[in-house]
N, C-alpha and C positions, 0 to 999 in steps of 0.2 A: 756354649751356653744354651743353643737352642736344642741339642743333645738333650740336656739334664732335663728341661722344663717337657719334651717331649717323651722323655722315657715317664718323668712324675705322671704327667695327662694318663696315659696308657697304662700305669699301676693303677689312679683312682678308678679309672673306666672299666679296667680287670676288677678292683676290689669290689664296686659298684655292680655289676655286672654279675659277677661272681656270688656276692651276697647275695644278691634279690631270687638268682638261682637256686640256694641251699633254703630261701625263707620259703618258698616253693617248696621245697622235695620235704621241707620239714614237717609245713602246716598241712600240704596232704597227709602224710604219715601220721600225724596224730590225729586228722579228722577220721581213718580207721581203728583207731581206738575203741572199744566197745566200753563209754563211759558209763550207760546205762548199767551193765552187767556189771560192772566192777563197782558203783556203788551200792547193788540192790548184793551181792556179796559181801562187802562192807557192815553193812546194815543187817545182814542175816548175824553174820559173827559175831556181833557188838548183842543184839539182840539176845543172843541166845548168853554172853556173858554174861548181862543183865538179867536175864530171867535166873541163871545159875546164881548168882551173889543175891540176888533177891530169895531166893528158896532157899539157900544154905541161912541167911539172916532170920528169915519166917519159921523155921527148923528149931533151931540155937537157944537152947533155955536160958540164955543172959538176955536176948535180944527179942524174943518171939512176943512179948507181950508190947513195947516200944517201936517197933522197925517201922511197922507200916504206918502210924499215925503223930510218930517224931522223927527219927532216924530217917527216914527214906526222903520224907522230903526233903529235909535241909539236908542231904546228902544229893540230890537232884537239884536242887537252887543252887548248891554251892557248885556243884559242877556244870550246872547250866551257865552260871556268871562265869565261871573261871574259864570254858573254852570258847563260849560266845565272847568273850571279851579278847582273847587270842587270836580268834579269828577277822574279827570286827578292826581289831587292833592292824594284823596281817595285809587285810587289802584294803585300806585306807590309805597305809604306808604304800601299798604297790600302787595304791591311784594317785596318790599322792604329786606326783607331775605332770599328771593328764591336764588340759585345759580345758576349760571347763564351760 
């Protein structure tokens, strides 16, 4: 019996042990991350689609005289609500059992 309760102790103390070692080698590993750069890339790409579908619209003899003083905004509101509300939605749910 003191076998069993003794081998369990030295599994959690390994698991215990073990884990706090890997949360370690993890959180260094992503604190070298270059999050700066990868989002000022993010934002160049997105940027430069935006100005692409904005100029192909401004171009467009269906769209060119509406884009920019109807079309454009309520196409910006509407994708403004629909990913801020995705995202807002996202980590609300991951704080969600934090105390508070």
């Amino acid at each position: 019996m003191i076998e069993i309760i003794t081998a369990w102790g030295t599994a959690q103390i390994a698991a215990y042990a073990g884990g706090s070692i890997l949360i370690v080698i993890v959180t260094w590993i992503l604190k070298k991350i270059p999050t700066v750069k990868i989002r000022k890339a993010i934002y160049d790409l997105f940027f430069k689609i935006g100005a692409i579908i904005s100029k192909f619209f401004n171009t467009w003899k269906y769209t060119k005289k509406i884009w920019e003083n109807t079309l454009e905004p309520w196409l910006v509101g509407f994708l403004d609500m629909l990913f801020m509300s995705i995202i807002n939605g996202l980590f609300d749910g991951l704080r969600s059992d934090n105390k508070k």
